[in-house]
LONU-135083 format. One line per 2 residues: number of its first residue (from 0); their letters; for each residue x, y, z of C-alpha. Coordinates in pm, whole numbers, plus 50000, padded with zeros to 5 digits. Example, Ala and Ser with C-alpha at 12.3 -4.5 7.8 and 13.67 -1.06 7.14 Angstrom:
LONU-135083
0> as> 51230:49550:50780 ~ 51367:49894:50714 .
***
This chain:
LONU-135083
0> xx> 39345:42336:44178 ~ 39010:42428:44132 .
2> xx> 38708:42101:44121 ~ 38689:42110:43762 .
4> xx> 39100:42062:43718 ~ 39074:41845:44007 .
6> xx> 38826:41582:43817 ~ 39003:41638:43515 .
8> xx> 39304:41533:43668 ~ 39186:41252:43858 .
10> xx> 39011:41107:43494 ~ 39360:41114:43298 .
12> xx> 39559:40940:43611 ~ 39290:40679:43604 .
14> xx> 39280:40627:43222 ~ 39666:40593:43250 .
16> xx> 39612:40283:43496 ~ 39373:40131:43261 .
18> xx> 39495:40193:42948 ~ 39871:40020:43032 .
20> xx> 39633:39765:43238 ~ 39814:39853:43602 .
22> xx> 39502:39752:43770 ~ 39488:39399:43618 .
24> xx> 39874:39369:43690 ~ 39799:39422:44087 .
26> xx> 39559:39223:44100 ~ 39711:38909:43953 .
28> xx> 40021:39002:44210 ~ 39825:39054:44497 .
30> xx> 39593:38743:44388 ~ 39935:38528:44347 .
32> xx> 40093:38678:44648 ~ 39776:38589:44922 .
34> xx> 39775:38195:44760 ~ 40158:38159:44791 .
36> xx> 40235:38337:45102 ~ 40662:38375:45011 .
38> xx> 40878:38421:45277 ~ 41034:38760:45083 .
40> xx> 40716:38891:44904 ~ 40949:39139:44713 .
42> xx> 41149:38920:44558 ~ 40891:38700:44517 .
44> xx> 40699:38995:44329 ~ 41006:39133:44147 .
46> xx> 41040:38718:43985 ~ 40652:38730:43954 .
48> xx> 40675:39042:43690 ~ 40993:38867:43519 .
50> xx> 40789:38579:43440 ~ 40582:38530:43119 .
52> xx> 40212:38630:43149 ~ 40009:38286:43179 .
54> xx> 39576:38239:43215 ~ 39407:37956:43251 .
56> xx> 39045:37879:43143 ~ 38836:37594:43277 .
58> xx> 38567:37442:43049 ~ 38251:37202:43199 .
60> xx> 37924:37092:43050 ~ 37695:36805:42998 .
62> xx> 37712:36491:42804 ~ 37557:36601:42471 .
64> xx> 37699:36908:42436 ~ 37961:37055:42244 .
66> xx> 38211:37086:42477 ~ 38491:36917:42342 .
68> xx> 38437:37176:41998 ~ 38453:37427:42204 .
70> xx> 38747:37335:42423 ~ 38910:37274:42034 .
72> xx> 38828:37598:41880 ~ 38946:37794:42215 .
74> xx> 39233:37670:42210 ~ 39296:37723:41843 .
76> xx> 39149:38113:41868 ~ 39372:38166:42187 .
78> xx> 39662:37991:42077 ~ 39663:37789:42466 .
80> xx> 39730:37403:42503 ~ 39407:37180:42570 .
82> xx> 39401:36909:42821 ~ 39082:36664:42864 .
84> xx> 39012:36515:43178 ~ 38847:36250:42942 .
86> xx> 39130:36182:42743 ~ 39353:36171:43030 .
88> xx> 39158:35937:43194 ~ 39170:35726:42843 .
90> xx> 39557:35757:42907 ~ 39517:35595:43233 .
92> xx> 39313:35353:43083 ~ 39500:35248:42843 .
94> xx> 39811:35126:43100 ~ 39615:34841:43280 .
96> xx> 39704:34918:43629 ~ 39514:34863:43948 .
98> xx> 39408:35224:43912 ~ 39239:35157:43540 .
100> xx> 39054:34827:43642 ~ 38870:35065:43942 .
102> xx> 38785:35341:43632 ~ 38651:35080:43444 .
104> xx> 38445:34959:43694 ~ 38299:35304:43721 .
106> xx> 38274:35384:43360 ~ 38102:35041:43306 .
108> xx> 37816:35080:43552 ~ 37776:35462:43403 .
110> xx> 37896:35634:43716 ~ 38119:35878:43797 .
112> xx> 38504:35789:43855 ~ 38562:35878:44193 .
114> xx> 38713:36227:44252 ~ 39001:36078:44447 .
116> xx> 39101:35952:44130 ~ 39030:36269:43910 .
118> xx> 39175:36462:44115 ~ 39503:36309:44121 .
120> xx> 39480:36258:43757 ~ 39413:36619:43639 .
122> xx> 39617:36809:43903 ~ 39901:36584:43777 .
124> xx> 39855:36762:43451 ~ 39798:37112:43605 .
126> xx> 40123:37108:43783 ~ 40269:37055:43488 .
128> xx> 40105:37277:43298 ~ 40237:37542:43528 .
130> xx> 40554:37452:43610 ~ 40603:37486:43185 .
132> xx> 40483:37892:43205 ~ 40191:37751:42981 .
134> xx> 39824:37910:42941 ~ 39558:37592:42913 .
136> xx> 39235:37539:42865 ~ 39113:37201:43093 .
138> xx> 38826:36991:42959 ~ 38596:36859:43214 .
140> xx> 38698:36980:43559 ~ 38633:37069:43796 .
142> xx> 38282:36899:43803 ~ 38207:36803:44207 .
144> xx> 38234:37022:44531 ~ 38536:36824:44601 .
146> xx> 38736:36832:44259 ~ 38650:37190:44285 .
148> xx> 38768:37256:44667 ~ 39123:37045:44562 .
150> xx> 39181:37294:44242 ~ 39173:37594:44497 .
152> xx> 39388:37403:44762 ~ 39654:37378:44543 .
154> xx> 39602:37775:44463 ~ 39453:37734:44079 .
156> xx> 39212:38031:44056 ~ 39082:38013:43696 .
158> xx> 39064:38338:43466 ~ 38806:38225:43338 .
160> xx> 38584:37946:43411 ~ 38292:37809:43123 .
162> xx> 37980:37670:43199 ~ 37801:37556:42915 .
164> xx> 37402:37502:43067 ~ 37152:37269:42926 .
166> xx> 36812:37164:43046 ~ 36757:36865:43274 .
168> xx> 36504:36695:42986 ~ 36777:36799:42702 .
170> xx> 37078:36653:42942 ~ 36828:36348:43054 .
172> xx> 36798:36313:42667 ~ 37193:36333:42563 .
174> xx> 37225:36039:42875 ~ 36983:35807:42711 .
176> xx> 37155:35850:42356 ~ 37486:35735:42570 .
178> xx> 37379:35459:42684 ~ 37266:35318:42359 .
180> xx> 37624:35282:42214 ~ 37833:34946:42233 .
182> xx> 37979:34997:42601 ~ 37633:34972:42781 .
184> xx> 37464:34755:42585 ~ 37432:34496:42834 .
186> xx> 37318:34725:43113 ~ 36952:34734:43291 .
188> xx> 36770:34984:43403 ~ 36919:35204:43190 .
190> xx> 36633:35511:43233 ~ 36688:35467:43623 .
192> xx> 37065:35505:43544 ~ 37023:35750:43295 .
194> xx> 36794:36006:43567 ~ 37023:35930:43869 .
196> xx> 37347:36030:43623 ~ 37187:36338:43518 .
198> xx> 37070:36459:43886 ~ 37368:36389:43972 .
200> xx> 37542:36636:43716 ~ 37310:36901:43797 .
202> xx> 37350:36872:44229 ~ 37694:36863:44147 .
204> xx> 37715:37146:43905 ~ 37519:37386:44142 .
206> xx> 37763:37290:44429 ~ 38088:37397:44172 .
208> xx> 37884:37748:44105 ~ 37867:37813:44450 .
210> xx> 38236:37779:44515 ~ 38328:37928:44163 .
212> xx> 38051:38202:44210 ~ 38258:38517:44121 .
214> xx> 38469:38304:43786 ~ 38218:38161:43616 .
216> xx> 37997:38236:43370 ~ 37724:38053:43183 .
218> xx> 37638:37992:42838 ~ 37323:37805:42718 .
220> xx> 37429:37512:42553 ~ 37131:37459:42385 .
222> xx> 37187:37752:42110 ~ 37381:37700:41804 .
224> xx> 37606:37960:41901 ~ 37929:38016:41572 .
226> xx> 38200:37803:41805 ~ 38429:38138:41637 .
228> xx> 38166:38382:41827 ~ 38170:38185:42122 .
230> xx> 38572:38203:42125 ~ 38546:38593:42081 .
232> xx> 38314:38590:42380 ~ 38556:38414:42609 .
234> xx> 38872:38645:42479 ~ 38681:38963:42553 .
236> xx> 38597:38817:42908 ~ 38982:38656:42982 .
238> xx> 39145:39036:42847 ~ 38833:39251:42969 .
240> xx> 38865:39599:42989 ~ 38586:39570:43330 .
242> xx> 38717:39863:43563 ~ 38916:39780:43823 .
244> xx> 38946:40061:44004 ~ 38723:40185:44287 .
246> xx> 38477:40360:44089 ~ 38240:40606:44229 .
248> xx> 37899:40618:44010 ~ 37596:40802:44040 .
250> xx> 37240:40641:43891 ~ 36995:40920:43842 .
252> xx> 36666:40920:43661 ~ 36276:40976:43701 .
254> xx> 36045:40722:43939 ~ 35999:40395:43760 .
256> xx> 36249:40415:43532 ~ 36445:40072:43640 .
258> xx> 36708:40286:43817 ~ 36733:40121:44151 .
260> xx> 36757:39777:43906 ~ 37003:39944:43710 .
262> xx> 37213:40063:43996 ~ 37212:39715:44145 .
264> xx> 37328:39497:43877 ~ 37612:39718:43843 .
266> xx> 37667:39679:44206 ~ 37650:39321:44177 .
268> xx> 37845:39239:43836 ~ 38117:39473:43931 .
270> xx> 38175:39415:44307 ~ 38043:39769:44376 .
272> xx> 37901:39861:44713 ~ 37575:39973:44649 .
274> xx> 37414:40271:44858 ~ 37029:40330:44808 .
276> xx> 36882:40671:45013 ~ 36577:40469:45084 .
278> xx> 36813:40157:45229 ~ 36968:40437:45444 .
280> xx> 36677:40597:45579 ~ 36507:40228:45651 .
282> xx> 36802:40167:45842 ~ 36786:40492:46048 .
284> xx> 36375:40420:46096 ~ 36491:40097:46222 .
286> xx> 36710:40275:46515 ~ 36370:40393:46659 .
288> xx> 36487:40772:46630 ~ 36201:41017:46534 .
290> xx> 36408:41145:46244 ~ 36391:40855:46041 .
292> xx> 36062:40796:46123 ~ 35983:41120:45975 .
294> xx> 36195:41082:45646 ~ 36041:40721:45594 .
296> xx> 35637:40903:45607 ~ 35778:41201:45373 .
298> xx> 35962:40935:45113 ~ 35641:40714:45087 .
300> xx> 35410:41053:45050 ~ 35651:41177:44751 .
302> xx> 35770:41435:44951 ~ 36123:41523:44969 .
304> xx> 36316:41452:45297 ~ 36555:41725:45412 .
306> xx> 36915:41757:45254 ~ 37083:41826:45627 .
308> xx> 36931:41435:45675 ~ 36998:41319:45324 .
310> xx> 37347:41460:45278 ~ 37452:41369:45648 .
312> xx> 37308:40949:45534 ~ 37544:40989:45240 .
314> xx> 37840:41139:45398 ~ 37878:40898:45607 .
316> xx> 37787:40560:45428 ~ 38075:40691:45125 .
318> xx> 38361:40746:45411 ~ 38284:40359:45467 .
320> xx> 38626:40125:45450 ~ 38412:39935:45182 .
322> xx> 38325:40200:44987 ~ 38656:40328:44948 .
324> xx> 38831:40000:44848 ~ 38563:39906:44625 .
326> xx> 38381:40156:44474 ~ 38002:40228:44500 .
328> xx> 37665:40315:44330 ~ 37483:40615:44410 .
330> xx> 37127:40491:44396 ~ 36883:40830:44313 .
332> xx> 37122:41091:44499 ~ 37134:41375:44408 .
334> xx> 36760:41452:44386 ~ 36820:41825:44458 .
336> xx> 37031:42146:44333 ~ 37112:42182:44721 .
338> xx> 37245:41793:44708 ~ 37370:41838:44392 .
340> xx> 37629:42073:44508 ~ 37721:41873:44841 .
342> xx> 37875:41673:44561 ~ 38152:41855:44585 .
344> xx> 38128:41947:44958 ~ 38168:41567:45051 .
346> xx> 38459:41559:44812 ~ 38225:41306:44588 .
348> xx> 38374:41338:44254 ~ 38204:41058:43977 .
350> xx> 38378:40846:43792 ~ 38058:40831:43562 .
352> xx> 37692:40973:43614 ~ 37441:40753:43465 .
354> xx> 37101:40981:43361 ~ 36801:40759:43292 .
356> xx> 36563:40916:43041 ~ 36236:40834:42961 .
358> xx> 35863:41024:42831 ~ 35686:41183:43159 .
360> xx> 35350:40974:43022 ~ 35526:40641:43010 .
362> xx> 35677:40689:43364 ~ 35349:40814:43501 .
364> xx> 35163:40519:43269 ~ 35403:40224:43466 .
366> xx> 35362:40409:43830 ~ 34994:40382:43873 .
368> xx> 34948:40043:43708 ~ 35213:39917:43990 .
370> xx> 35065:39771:44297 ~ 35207:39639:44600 .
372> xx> 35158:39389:44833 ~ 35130:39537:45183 .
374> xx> 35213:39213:45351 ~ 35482:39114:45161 .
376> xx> 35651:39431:45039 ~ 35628:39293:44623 .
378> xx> 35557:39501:44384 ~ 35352:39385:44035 .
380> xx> 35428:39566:43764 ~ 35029:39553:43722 .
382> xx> 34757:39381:43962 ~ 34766:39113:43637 .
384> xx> 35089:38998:43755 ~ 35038:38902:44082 .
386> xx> 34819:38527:44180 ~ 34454:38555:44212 .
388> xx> 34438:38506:44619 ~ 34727:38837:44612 .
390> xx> 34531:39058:44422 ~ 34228:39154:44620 .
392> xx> 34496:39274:44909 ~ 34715:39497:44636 .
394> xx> 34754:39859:44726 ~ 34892:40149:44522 .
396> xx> 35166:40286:44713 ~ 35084:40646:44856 .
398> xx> 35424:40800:44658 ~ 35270:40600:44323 .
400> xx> 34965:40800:44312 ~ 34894:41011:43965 .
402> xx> 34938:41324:44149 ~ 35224:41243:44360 .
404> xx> 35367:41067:44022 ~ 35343:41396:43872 .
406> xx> 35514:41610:44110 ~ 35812:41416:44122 .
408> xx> 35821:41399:43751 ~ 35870:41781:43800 .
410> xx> 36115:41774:44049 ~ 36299:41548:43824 .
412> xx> 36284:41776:43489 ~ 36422:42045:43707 .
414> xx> 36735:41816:43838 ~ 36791:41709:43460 .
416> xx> 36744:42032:43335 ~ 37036:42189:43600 .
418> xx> 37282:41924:43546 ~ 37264:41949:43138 .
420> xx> 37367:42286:43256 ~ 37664:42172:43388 .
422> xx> 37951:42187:43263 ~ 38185:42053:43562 .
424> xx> 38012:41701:43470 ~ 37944:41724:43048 .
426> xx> 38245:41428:43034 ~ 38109:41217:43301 .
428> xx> 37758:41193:43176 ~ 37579:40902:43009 .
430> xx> 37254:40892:42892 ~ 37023:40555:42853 .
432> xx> 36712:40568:42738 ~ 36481:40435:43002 .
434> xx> 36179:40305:42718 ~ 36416:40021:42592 .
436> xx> 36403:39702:42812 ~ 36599:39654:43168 .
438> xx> 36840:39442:42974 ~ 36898:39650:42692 .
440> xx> 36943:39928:42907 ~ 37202:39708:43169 .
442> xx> 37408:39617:42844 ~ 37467:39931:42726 .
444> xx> 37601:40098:43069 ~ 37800:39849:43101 .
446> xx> 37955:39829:42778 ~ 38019:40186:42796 .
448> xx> 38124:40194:43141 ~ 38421:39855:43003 .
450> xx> 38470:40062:42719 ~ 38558:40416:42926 .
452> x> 38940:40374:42905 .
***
């Protein structure tokens, strides 16, 4: 099988996988089988698959906000139950027990009920919840460290997890309004209540992103987002089409076009490793050998290093364990027709190459306005971006130089020009424009890279 079959091949197995969502159906076994640990994990496996597909969606946000709409209208648009940490607390309330006089107490003096007591309330609930097969959405929680840490002791990993972000005046703000109604009327102090309550949110809302850092996702709460729009948003992200696989992707384009950007935020949003040329030759300068010494002067200069050194970098980095389970980002490689073809010498076959184009006189326009600090390594898009006591030290970089600019600019019309020419890759390739913004630019890769199946 030839490398053109070969890739051909490879593309319709891994369409297959996507399109009858194999991927997603691993993951949610190999996700259930690491937090229950069964004795038999096939049987256990074999019942997992004979059970009804469930999801779960966790909802937070300030006072003020329109959480509870939101938690309503998601449920509708999904067709999942709703549960309320506030309304379950109103339950408990409402039965006059040594447990409701201490929630009182708390709700009285504006504080938080004590997470001992949450907890035990809402995982109550949540046990339920699961042991019915049912797909939820929970109101309020987890919203501390330590509600948080409980949910993933018992093993609840959210699908999805909703973090609806206001300002610390517009949350401050929502507080006050609180405090006015009949409950606190008698209270003092109520500003000094009202700030401590809403620090308090916030230090405890960072501490739940850190340990929900790769769920959650934020939306400002601020904008009068259609509640509808808001439910398509969280649908798209609960049944995503985001690969799963280990992708392999190469991020080409001229100097200055945001491709090193680019390549990283799919790195990061995606769980890709990411593998940069100049990462790999800073790390071989930093070994102290004479060859990376070398490659380091020739990169800065605009010169190109040597393929044997190049290719050898790259070789090895991609045969990584973490490359290979999770996929990677080819940051500027291949710069070459001799690189180029060690594509297929190191068996590199891309699951999608990403071309960044963009006008030789805007790329050469946003090189030599860039300056760097020397002492700090930052770069400013212009010398006006940097702080008055940086700027008299800003350098342009020796590879950022008009001339330089403009040699690499040619190398780089050559490397496009070979690969258009190409017909091994003509299904692979996807073209940005580079002119539009970073974010524009981000969106659209992605979107086409979710949308590839």
């Amino acid at each position: 099988m030839d490398q053109a079959n070969k890739l051909q091949y490879q593309q319709q197995v891994e369409k297959y996988l996507e399109r009858n969502k194999v991927y997603h159906i691993f993951e949610d076994l190999l996700k259930a089988l690491i937090i229950k640990k069964p004795e038999d994990p096939i049987q256990f496996l074999i019942n997992k698959l004979q059970e009804p597909q469930t999801k779960k969606i966790f909802v937070v946000g300030p006072p003020g906000s329109k959480l509870r709409e939101l938690s309503l209208t998601l449920a509708d648009y999904l067709n999942f139950h709703i549960v309320s940490i506030g309304d379950l607390i109103e339950k408990e309330l409402s039965k006059k027990s040594e447990l409701s006089q201490q929630i009182q107490e708390s709700l009285d003096k504006f504080q938080y009920v004590s997470d001992d007591i949450v907890i035990n309330i809402a995982l109550n609930q949540i046990n339920h919840l699961e042991n019915e097969k049912k797909s939820y959405i929970f109101e309020g929680f987890p919203k501390t460290r330590v509600q948080g840490l409980a949910l993933q002791k018992e093993g609840i990993i959210p699908d999805a997890f909703l973090i609806l972000e206001m300002s610390q005046e517009k949350i401050y703000q929502c507080c006050l309004k609180k405090l006015d109604t009949e409950p606190f009327n008698k209270l003092n102090n109520k500003e000094d209540l009202v700030k401590s309550h809403s620090l308090e949110y916030q230090l405890n809302l960072k501490q739940v992103k850190e340990i929900y850092k790769n769920q959650y996702f934020s939306v400002d709460g601020e904008k009068n987002y259609e509640l509808e729009d808001m439910a398509q948003l969280l649908k798209y992200k609960l049944y995503d089409n985001a690969p799963k696989r280990a992708l392999r992707i190469v991020v080409i384009g001229p100097p200055g076009s945001g491709r090193s950007t680019l390549a990283k935020k799919l790195s990061s949003k995606y769980g890709f490793v990411y593998i940069s040329t100049r990462e790999l030759i800073s790390n071989l300068v930093n070994q102290k050998g004479t060859t990376g010494k070398e490659a380091f002067e020739k990169m800065n200069k605009g010169e190109l290093v040597e393929d044997r050194i190049i290719n050898a970098l790259i070789k090895e980095r991609i045969n990584q364990t973490d490359c290979q389970l999770q996929g990677y980002v080819l940051d500027g490689y291949p710069k070459t027709e001799n690189q180029l073809e060690s594509l297929n010498e190191m068996n590199i076959q891309p699951t999608l190459m990403v071309i960044i184009d963009a006008a030789d006189d805007i790329i050469t326009r946003r090189l030599v306005q860039r300056r760097t600090d020397p002492m700090t390594g930052i770069i400013y898009n212009s010398i006006d971006d940097a702080e008055k006591e940086v700027r008299p030290r800003l350098i342009i970089a020796p590879n950022e130089k008009r001339e330089v600019v403009q040699l690499r600019l040619k190398r780089w019309d050559d490397l496009k020009q070979l690969i258009d020419g190409t017909p091994k890759y003509a299904s692979i390739i996807y073209k940005v424009s580079g002119e539009n913004s970073l974010d524009n630019m981000i969106e659209s890769v992605c979107y086409h890279l979710e949308k590839m199946n």
